[in-house]
ZAPAFI-349657 format. One line per field, with one value per residue (C-alpha): x, y, z. Coordinates in Angstrom, 1 decimal. Layout:
N
east: X:...
north: Y:...
up: Z:...
This chain:
496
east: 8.8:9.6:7.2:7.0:7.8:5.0:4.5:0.9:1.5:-2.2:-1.2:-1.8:-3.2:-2.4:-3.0:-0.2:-0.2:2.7:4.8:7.7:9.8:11.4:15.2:15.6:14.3:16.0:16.1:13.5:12.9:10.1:8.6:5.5:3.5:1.7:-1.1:-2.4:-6.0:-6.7:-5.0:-3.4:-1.2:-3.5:-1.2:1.3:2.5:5.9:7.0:10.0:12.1:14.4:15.8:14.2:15.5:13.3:14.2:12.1:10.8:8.3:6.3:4.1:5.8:8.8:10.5:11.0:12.9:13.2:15.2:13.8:14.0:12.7:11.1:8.3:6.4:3.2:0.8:2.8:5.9:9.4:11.4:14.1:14.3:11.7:14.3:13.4:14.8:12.5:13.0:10.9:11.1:8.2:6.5:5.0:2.0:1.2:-3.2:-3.3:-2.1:-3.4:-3.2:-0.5:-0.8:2.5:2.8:5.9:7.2:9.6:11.1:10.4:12.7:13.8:17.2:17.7:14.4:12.3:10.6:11.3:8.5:7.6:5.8:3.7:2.0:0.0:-0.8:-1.9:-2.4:-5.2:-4.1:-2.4:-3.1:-0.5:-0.7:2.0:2.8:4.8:6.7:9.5:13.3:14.3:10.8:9.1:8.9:6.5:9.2:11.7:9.6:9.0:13.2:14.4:11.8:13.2:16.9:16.2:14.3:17.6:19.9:17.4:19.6:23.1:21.0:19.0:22.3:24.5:21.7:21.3:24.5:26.3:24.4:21.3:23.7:25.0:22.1:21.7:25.1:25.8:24.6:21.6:19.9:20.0:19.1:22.6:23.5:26.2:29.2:30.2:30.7:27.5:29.7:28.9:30.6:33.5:31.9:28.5:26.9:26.2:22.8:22.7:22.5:19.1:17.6:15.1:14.8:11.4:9.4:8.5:5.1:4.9:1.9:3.6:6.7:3.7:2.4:5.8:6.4:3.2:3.8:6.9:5.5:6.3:4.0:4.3:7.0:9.6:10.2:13.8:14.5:18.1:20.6:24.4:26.6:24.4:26.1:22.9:22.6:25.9:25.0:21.8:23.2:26.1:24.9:21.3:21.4:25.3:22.9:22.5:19.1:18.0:18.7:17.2:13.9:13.5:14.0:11.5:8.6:9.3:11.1:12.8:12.6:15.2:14.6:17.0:15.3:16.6:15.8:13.3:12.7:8.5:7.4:3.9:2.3:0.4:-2.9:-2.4:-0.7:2.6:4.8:9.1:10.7:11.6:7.9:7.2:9.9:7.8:4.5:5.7:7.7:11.2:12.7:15.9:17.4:17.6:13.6:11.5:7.9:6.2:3.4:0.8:-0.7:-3.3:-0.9:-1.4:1.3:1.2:4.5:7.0:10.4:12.8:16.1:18.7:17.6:19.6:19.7:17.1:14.8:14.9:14.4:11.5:9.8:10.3:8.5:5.5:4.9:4.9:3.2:0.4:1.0:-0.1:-3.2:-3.9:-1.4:1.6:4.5:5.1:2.9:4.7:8.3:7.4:6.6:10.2:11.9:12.3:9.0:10.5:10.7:10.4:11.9:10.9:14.3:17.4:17.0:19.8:19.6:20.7:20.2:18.6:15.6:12.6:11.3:8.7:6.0:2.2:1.2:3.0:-0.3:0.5:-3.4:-4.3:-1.2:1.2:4.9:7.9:10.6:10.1:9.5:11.4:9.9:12.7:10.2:13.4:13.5:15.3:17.9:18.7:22.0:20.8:19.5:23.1:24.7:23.1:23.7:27.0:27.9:26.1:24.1:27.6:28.8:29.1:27.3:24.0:23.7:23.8:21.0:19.1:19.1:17.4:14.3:12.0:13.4:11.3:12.3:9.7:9.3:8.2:6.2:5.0:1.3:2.0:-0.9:0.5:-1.7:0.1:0.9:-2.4:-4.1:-5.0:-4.8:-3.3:-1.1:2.3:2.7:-0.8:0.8:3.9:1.2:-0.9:2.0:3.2:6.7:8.9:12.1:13.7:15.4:13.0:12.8:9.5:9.8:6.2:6.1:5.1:1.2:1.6:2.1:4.3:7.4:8.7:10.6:13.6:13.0:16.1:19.5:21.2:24.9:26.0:25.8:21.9:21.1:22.9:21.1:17.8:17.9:19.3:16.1:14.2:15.6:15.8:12.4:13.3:10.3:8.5:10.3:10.7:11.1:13.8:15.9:16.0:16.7:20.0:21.1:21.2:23.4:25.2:28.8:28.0:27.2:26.8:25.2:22.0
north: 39.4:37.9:35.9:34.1:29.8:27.8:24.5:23.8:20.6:21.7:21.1:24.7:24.8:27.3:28.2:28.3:30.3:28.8:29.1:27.1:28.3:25.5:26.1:22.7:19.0:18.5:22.1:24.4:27.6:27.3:30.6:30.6:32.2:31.0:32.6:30.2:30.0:27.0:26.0:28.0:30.3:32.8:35.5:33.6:34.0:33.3:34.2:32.2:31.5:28.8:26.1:22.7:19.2:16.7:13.1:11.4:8.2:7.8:10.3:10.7:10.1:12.1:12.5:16.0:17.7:21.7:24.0:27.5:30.2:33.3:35.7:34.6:36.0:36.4:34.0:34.1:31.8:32.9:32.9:35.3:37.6:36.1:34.1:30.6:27.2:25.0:21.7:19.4:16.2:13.9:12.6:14.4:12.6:14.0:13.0:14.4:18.0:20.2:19.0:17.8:16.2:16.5:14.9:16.7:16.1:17.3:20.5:23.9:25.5:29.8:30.1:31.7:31.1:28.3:27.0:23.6:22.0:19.0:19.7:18.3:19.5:18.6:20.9:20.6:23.0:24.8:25.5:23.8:23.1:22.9:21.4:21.9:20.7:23.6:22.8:24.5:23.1:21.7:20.1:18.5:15.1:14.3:15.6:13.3:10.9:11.9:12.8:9.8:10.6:14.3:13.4:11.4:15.2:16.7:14.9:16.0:19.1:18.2:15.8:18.2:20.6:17.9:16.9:20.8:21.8:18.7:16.2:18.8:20.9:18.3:17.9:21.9:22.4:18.9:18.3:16.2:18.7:21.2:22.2:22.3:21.6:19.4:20.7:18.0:18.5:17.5:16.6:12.8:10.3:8.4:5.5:3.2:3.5:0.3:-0.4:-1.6:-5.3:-4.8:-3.3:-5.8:-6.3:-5.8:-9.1:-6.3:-6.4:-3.6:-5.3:-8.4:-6.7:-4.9:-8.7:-9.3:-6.5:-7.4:-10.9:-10.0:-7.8:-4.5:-1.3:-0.7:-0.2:2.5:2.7:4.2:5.9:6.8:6.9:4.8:8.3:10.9:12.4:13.5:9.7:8.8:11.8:9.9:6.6:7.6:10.1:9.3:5.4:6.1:6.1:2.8:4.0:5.3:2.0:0.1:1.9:2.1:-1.6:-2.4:-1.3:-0.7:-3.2:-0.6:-1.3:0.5:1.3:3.2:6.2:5.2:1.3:0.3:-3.0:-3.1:-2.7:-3.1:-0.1:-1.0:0.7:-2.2:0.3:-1.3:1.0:1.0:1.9:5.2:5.9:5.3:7.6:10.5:9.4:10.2:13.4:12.9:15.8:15.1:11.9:10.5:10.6:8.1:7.0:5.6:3.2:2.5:-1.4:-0.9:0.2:3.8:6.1:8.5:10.5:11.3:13.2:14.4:15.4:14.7:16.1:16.3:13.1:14.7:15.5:12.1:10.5:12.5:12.1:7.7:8.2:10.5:8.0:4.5:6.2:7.7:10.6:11.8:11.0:14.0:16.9:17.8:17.3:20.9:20.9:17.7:18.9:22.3:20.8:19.3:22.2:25.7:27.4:30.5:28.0:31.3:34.2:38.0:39.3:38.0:37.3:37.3:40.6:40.1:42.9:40.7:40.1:42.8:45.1:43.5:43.1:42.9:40.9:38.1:37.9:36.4:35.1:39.2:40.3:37.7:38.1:38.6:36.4:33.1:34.1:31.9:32.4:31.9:31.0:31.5:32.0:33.8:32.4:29.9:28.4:26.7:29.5:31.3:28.2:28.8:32.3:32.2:29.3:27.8:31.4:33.7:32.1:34.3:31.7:31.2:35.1:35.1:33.3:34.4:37.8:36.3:36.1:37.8:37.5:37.5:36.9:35.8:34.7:31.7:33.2:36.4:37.4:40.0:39.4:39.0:38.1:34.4:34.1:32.0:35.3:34.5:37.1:34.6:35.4:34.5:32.4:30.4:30.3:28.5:25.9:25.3:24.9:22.2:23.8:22.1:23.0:26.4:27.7:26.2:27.8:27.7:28.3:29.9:30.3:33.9:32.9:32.1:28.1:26.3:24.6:23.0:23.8:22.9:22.0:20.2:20.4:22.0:22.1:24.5:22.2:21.1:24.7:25.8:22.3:23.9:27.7:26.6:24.4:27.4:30.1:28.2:26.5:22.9:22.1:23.1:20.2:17.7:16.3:18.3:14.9:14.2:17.5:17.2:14.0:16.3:18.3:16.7:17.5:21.5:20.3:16.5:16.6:14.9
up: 45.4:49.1:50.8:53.8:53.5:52.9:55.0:53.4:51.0:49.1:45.8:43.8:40.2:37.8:34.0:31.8:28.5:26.8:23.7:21.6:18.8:16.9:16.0:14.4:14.4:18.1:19.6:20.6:22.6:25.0:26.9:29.2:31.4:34.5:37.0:40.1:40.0:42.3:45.9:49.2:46.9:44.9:43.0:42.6:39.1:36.7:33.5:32.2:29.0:28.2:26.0:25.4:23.5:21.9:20.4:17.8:19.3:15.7:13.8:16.5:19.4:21.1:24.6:25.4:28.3:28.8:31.2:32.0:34.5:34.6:37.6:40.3:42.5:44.9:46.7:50.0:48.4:49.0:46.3:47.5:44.6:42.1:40.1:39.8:37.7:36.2:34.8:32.5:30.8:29.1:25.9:23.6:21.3:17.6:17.6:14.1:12.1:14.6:17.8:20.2:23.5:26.1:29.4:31.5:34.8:36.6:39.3:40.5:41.9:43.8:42.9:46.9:48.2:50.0:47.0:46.2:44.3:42.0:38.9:36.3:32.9:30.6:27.3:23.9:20.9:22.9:26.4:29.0:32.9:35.6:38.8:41.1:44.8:46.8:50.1:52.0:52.1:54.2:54.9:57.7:58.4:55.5:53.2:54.7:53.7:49.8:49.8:47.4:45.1:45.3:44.7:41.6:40.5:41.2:39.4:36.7:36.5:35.1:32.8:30.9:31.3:29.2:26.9:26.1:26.1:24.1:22.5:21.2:18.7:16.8:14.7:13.9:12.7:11.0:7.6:9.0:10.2:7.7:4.3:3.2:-0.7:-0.9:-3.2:-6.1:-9.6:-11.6:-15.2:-16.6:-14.6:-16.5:-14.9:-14.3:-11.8:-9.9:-8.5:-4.4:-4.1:-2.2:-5.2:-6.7:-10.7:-12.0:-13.4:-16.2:-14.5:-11.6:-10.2:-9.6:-8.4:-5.7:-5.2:-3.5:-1.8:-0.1:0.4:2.1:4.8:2.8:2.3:-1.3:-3.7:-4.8:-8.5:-8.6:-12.3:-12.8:-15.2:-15.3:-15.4:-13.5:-10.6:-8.8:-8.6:-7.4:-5.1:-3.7:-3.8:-1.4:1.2:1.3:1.2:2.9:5.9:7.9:9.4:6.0:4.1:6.8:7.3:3.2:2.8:5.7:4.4:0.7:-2.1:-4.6:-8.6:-10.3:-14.0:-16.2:-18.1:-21.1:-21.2:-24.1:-22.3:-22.0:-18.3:-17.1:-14.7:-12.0:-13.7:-16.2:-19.3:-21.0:-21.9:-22.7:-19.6:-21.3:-21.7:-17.8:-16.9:-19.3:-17.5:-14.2:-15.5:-14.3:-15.5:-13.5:-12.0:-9.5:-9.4:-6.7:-7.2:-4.1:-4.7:-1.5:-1.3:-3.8:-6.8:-6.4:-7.0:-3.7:-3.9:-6.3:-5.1:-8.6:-7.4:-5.4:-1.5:1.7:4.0:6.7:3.9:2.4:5.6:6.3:3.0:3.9:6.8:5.0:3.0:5.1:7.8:5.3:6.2:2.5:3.8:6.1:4.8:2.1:2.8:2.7:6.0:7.2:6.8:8.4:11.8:12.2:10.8:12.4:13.9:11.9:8.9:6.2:7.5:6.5:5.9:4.4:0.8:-1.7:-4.1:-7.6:-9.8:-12.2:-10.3:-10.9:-8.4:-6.5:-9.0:-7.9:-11.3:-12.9:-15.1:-18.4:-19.4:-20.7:-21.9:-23.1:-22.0:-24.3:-22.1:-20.2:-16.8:-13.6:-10.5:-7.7:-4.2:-1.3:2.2:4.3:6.4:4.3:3.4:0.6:-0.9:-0.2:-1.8:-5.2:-5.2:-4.5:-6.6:-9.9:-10.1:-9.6:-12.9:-15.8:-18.2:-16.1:-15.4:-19.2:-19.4:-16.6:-18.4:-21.2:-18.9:-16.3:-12.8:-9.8:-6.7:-3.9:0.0:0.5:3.4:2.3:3.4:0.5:-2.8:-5.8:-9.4:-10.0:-14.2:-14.3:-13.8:-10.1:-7.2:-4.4:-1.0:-2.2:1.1:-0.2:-3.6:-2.3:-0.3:-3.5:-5.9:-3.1:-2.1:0.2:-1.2:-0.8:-3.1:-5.6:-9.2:-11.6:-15.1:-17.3:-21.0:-22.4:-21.6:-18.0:-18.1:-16.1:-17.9:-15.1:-12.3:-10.2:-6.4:-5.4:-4.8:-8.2:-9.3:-12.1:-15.3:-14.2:-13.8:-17.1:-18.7:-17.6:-18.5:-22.1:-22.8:-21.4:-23.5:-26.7:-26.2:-26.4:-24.3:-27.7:-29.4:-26.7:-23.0:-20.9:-21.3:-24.7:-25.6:-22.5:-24.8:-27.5:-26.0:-23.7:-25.5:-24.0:-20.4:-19.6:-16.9:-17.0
């Protein structure tokens, strides 16, 4: 809609109803709508769509910048056509789970028109409030005045074009910014591992390895248990402390105790209990290596990880912990804020023919089962989840034993009730949250009543997975630890 040029500089309030889709940790797609409500342009209204970029200044605190356009109209402004160009750039401040607080700047602009405005915005999770200052171009003499301040607005443009355009997809189509499992072949390694020099030997007293940590300026302390031949290990070792940034952050606030899961030498928790190395590495059920337990200052174990994760996700799960963010949410909740706003997706799961027809009761408390039952919590969308599909579970030998079991297949973000195998009616999407999910695909494995085994909620190669299903079937976990019985048969698949 035309209207005539406006030479009133009254700055013009409106509300803004606004909206943002997260495509990754860096890119997002921000819509809004906008009504004037205060100033000498009442109607005057936009709706506009675009693309937005944000960089991670801390967990809290990012810089964001956005480029829109969309149709305009009303309240006597000409915008020539109704098409106009906006762009944004500012910080954005985390004040706790549910609340955000942005402060953006920037240009308003008719693609044909007279409208040629500076902007400003603030919003949060509730609402947001504009105030906007609209004046024709060219402008009077008080214009004139305000023009260097205008030009640097401008060149605002081919900025937020170049940061959109170039820099912004790297990180959704690298490996760092998605959930990507990494190819490698999970056999024994012919040889030992060797620990990074920064690693710190225990005094066989983890209080008194805590006591310098502390004295040092450090957090807490990371109690790495691993093994000398385990690939997952060499996997971790290399890509996730391959990373300069990773390596420094980790050794900033945290002194890392490595302990071999198979040592006998006598160690000392930090709740006072002495124990073999071995027997620590069963407390904190490390089912596979490499496993990580995160201590806080006061000796308390706060977060464990088992598995071998992505880069991004190991990164993320440092920063949970130093920053205490424990404290105030999972890290389910926590990882779902940098990851995509459509972070489970409705459609797009991998059929297998060995998965059972959507069931509404996994209930194993009334009527016991006659198979082991593995729970496989995907997504849609998700390379990952493709990954295992197409590669460790398209083998002959794990379909084998897959068979052996009951198969169910389930979104991670269904609203759709299902009866869990504890005999509970739950949401399957509140299931995933109470079970603590944060890994897709992850797979849960219940005995014939209903109680979970364990489960696997990291990256998996074949021999692992194989390692895993064979305990299941034969029902080593009624003899032993999922370990010991992998040393027993480690000449069928030495992977572990």
């Amino acid at each position: 809609m035309d209207g005539t040029a406006r030479t009133s500089l009254a700055p013009i309030a409106s509300l803004t109803k606004k909206r943002i889709l997260l495509l990754s940790l860096f890119l997002f797609l921000p819509g809004e709508a906008a009504a004037a409500y205060e100033g000498d342009a009442g109607g005057y209204a936009t709706g506009l769509l675009g693309a937005g970029y944000r960089q991670m200044l801390s967990d809290r605190l990012s810089i964001r910048a956005e480029l829109l356009a969309g149709p305009a109209g009303g309240g006597g402004l000409n915008t020539s056509g109704g098409v106009i160009l906006q762009t944004m750039a500012g910080l954005s401040w985390r004040l706790s789970k549910n609340l955000d607080f942005a402060l953006m700047a920037g240009k308003l602009r008719s693609l044909r028109g007279d409208l040629d405005t500076e902007s400003w915005i603030w919003d949060s999770s509730t609402g947001s409030t504009r105030s906007s200052r609209y004046e024709p171009n060219p402008g009077r003499s008080l214009l004139k005045q305000r023009q260097p301040h205008r030009g640097a607005a401008m060149r605002l443009h081919p900025f937020l074009l170049l940061v959109l355009l170039t820099v912004a997809p790297l990180p959704v189509f690298g490996a760092e910014g998605s959930d990507d499992a990494y190819p490698f072949d999970d056999t024994m390694l012919e040889e030992e591992l060797v620990y990074p020099d920064w690693f710190k030997l225990s005094f066989g007293d983890l209080r008194k390895d805590l006591e310098e940590a502390l004295a040092a300026g450090k957090k807490g302390i990371v109690v790495y248990f691993g093994q000398k031949r385990c690939s997952y290990c060499e996997q971790f070792l290399e890509k996730d402390l391959g990373q300069p940034d990773i390596v420094s952050y980790m050794r900033r606030n945290f002194d890392v105790i490595p302990i071999d899961i198979w040592d006998i030498d006598d160690i000392i928790d930090t709740d006072g209990t002495e124990q073999s190395e071995r027997e620590l590495a069963l407390k904190y059920q490390t089912n596979f290596t490499p496993s990580l337990v995160f201590y806080d200052e006061n000796g308390k174990p706060v977060f464990r990880l088992r598995g071998f994760y992505p880069p991004y996700k190991f990164r993320a799960a440092l920063k949970y912990v130093a920053e205490k963010f424990y404290e105030e949410e999972t890290f389910r909740d926590y990882l779902a804020r940098a990851e995509p706003g459509m972070f489970f997706y409705a459609e797009g799961l991998n059929e297998r023919d060995f998965f059972m027809e959507e069931p509404k009761s996994l209930d194993r408390t009334q009527t016991p089962g006659d198979r082991p039952l593995v729970v496989f919590f995907e997504k849609g969308d998700c390379h990952a989840c493709d990954l295992l599909h197409s590669g460790p579970m398209n083998d002959e030998r794990t379909i084998a034993e897959i068979e052996k079991m009951d198969a169910v297949q389930l979104n991670m973000s269904s609203e759709r009730e299902i009866t869990t195998p504890g005999g509970e009616p739950l949401k399957i999407v509140d299931w995933a949250d109470r079970l603590g999910l944060f890994h897709a695909p992850t797979l849960l494995f219940f005995d014939e009543k209903g109680k979970e085994i364990m489960r696997v909620d990291s990256v998996v190669q074949f021999y692992r997975l194989w390692g895993v299903l064979d305990y299941i079937n034969r029902k080593g976990y009624e003899e032993t630890d999922y370990q010991t019985w992998r040393l027993g048969q480690r000449e069928l698949s030495p992977a572990d």
